[in-house]
C-alpha positions as CSV (number, residue, x, y, z in Angstrom):
1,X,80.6,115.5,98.3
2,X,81.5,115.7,101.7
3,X,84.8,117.2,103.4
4,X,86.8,115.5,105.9
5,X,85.7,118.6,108.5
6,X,82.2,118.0,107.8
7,X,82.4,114.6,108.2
8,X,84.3,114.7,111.5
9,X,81.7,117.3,112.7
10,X,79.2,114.7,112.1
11,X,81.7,111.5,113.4
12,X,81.8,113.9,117.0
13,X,78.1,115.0,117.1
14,X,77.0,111.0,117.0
15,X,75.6,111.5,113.7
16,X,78.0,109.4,111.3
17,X,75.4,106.4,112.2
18,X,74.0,108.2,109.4
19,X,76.5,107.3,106.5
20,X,77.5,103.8,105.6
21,X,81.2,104.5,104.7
22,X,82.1,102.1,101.7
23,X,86.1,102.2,101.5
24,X,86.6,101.2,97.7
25,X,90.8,101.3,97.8
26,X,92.3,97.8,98.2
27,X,92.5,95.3,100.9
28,X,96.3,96.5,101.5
29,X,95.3,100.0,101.0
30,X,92.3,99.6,103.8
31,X,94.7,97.7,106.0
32,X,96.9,100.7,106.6
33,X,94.4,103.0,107.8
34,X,90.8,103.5,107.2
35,X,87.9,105.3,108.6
36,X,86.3,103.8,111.6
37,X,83.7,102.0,111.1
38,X,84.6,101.8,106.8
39,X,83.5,98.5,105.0
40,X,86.1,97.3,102.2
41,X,84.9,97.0,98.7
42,X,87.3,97.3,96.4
43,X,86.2,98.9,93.2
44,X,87.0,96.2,91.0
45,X,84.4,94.4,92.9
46,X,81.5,97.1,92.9
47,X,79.2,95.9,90.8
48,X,78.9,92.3,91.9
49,X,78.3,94.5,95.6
50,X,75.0,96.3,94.0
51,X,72.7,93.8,95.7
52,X,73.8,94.5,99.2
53,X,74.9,98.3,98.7
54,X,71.0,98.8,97.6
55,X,70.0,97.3,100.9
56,X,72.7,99.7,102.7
57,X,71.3,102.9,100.9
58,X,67.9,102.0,102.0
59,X,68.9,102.3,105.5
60,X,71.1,105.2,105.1
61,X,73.3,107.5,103.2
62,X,76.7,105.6,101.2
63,X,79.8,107.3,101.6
64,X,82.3,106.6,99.3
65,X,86.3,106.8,100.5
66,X,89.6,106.0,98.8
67,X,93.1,107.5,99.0
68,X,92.3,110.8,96.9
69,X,88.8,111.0,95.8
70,X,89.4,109.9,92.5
71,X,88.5,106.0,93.1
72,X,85.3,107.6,95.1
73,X,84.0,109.8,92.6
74,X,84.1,106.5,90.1
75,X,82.5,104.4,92.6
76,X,79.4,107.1,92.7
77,X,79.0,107.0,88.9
78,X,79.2,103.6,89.0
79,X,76.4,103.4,92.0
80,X,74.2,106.1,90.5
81,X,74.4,104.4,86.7
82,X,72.2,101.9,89.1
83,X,70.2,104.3,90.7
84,X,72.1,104.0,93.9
85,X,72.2,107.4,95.4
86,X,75.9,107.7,96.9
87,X,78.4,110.9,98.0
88,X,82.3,110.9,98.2
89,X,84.6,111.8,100.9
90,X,86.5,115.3,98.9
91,X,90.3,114.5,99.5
92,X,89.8,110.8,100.7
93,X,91.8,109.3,103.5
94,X,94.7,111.6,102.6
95,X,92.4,114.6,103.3
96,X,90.8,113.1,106.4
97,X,94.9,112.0,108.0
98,X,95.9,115.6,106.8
99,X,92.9,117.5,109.0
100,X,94.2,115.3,112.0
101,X,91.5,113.0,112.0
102,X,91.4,109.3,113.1
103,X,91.9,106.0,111.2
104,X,91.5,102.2,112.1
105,X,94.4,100.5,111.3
106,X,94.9,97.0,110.8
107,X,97.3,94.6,112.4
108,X,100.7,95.3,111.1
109,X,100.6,91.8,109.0
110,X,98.1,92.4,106.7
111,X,98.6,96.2,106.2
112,X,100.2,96.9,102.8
113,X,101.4,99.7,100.6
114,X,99.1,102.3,99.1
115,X,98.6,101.9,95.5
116,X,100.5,105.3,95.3
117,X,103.6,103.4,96.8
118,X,102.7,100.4,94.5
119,X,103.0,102.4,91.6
120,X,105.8,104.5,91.8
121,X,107.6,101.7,93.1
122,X,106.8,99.6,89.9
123,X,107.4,102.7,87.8
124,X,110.7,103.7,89.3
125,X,111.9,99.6,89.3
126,X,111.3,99.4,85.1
127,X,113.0,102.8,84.7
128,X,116.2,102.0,86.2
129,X,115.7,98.4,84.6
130,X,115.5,99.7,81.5
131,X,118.2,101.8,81.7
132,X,120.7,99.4,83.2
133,X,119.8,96.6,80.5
134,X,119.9,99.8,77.9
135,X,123.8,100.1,78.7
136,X,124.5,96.7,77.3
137,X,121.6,96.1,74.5
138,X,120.1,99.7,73.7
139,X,116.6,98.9,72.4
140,X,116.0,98.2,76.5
141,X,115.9,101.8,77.3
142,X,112.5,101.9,75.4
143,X,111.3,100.7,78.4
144,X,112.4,103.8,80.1
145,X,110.3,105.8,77.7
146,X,107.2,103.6,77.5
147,X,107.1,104.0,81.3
148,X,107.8,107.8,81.4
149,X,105.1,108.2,78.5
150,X,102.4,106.5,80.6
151,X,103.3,108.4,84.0
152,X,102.6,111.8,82.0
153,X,99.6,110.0,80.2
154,X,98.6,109.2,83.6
155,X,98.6,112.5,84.8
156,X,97.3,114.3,82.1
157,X,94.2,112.3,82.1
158,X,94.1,111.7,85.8
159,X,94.0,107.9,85.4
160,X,96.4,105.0,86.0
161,X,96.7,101.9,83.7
162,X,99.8,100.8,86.1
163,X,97.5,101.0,89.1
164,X,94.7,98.6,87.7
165,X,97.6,96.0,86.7
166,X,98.3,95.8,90.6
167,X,95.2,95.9,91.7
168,X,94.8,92.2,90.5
169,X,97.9,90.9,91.6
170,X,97.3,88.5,94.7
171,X,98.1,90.8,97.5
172,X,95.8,93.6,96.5
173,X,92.7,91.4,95.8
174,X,90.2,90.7,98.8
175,X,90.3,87.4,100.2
176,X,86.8,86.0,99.5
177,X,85.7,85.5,103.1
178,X,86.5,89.6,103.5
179,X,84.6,90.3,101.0
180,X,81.4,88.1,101.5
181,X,81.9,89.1,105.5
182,X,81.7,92.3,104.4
183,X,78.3,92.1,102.1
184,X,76.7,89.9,104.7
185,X,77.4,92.7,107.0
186,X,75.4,95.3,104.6
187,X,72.7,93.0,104.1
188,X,73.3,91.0,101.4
């Protein structure tokens, strides 16, 4: 693990050309503000990225980035279950914003929301559905509680079932030019 001061230290002491950043958060997600110099692989699509992420680690070290460090930590089991020797970024972007550090942003068009905003936009959206159709057919405000029951299953267990529904819809998956630019890029 790495922290976002570390990091920096190394970003201003020319040394970063020593990490290969892999951002693993979604195409949106990247859009709206990513390290510099950060290739996109979202996680879904980690493991059809082993060939070229092999190729990377040969040349130098991974670093793994999302939002939190949560997404990051998966990608590095995920990597080291192949015997790809990876680290994570403690805190993720958040951290690295937070400490005052730069991001790349995308043009304004293709930048999204974060999952974060994703989900508890979604979340908030079927609560109040569920309670507005509750006040003329009751059985509705289950919906209410189904949703409420999986936000504190999601933080109990520090995972998100609502976050890996939008992460297929259409505007969180990587166009597949991106993504093969991007693998091409590591040395497919």
């Amino acid at each position: 693990m790495h922290t976002p001061t570390a990091l920096h230290a190394s970003q201003a002491a020319g040394e970063l050309h020593q990490y290969t950043v892999i951002d693993v958060r979604t195409p949106g997600e990247y859009a709206s503000g990513h390290l510099p110099g950060a290739h996109n692989i979202p996680l879904d699509h980690l493991s059809a990225a082993l060939p070229a992420l092999t190729k990377a680690a040969d040349r130098s070290r991974l670093l793994m980035v999302c939002a939190s460090g949560n997404r990051s930590v998966t990608a590095c089991e995920q990597l080291a279950a192949a015997g790809i020797p990876a680290a994570t970024l403690t805190g993720g972007t958040t951290a690295w914003t937070r400490h005052g550090h730069p991001v790349h942003r995308e043009d304004a068009t293709r930048a999204g929301w974060s999952m974060e905003r994703q989900v508890r936009f979604a979340a908030g959206s079927l609560v109040v559905a569920g309670l507005a159709l509750g006040t003329r057919y009751r059985p509705a405000r289950w919906l209410s509680a189904v949703v409420g029951s999986g936000l504190v299953y999601s933080a109990v267990t520090d995972t998100c079932g609502m976050a890996a529904l939008l992460a297929r819809l259409p505007v969180n998956r990587p166009r597949a030019t991106d993504l093969d630019a991007t693998l091409d890029a590591l040395g497919r």
